[in-house]
C-alpha positions in Angstrom: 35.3 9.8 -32.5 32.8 11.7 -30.4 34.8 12.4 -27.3 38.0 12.4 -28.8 40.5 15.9 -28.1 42.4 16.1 -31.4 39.0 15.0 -33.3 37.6 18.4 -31.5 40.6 20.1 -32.1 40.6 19.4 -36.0 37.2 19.8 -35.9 38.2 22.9 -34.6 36.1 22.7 -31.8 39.0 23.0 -29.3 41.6 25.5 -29.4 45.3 25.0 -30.9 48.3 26.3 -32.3 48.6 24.8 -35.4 51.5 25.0 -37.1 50.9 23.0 -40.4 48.1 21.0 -42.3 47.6 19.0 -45.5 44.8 16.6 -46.3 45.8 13.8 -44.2 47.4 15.5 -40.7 47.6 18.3 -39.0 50.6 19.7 -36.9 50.0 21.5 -33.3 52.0 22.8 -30.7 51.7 20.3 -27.6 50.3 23.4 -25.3 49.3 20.9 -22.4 52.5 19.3 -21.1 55.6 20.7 -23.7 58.5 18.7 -22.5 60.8 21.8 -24.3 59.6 25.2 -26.2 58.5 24.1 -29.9 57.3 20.4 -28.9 54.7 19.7 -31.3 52.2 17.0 -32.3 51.5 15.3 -35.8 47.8 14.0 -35.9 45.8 12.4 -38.3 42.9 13.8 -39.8 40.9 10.6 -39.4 41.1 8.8 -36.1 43.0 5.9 -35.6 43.7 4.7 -32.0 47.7 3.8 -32.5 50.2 2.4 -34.9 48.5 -0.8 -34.8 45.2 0.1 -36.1 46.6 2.8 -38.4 46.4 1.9 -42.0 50.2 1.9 -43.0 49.7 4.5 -46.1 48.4 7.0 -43.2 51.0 6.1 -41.1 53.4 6.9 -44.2 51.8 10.3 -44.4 52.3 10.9 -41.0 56.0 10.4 -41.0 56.4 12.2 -44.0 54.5 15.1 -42.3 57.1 14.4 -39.4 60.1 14.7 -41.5 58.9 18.1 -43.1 58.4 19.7 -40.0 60.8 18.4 -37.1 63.6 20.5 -39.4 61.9 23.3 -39.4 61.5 22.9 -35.6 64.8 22.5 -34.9 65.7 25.9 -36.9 63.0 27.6 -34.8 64.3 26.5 -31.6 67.9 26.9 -32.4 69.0 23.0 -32.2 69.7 20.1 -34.5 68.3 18.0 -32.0 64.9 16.3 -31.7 63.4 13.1 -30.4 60.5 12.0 -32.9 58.1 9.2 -30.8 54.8 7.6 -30.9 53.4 6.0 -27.7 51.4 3.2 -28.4 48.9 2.2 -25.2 48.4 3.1 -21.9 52.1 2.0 -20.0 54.3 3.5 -23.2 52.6 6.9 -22.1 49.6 7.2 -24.3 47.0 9.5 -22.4 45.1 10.4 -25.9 44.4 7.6 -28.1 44.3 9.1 -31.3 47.3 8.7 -33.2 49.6 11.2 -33.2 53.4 11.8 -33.4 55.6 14.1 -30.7 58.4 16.3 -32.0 60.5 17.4 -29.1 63.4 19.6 -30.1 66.2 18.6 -27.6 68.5 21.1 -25.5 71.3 20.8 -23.8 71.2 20.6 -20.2 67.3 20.5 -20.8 66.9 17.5 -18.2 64.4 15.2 -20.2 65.1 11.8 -19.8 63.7 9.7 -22.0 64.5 5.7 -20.2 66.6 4.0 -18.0 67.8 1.1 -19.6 69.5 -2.6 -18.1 71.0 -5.1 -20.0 70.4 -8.2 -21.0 71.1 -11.3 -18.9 73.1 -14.0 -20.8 71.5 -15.5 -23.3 68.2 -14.0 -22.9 68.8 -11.6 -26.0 68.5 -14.6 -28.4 65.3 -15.8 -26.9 63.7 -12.9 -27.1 64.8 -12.1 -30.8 63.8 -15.3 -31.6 60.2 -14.7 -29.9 60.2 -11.9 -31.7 61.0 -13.8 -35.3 58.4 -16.5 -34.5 56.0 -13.6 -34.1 56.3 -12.3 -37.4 
């Protein structure tokens, strides 16, 4: 993708940290907006916008690449605690739309929130589930 950050930055056209690579993704240190020290980034090597459009044997890879590192990660950064997302579209939070997985190691005290959550009102869980059924 022509005007794409991580394409430039596995292009190596842009400047990272990387921290790991195989054939299919590449791992970075977020060094734009680290929510904790050691927050990194899995991407894939060939662009896909999100989850949706990702073929699911490169989304595979991607996790795996995701479980490999977020360990070593948390050894780094001295926690066993890590949030592992993917924002998918403009209102989850995507800014870059190029797939890519955040590792944020997790500290006590550290102040990151991640939602604020309500309950359901009565009965509104099983309609939704069974939107959610119907749309499979």
């Amino acid at each position: 993708m022509e005007n794409c950050i991580f394409c430039k930055v596995i292009a190596g056209e842009l400047p990272s940290e990387k921290i790991y690579e195989n054939d299919e993704t590449m791992v970075i240190l977020d060094i734009v907006a680290p929510v904790n020290p050691g927050h990194a980034l899995v991407i894939t090597k060939q662009h896909y916008e999100n989850i949706f459009d990702t073929p699911e044997a490169f989304w595979e890879k991607s996790m795996r690449t995701a479980k490999k590192i977020a360990p070593a990660i948390c050894q780094a950064m001295n926690t066993s605690d890590i949030n592992i997302n993917v924002n998918n579209g403009y209102h989850s939070g995507q800014r870059i739309f190029h797939l890519h997985i955040h590792l944020i190691p997790r500290l006590e005290g550290d102040g990151h929130e991640m939602w604020h959550g309500k309950p359901y009102k009565e009965g509104e869980a099983k309609i939704i589930a069974e939107k959610i059924k119907k749309a499979l």
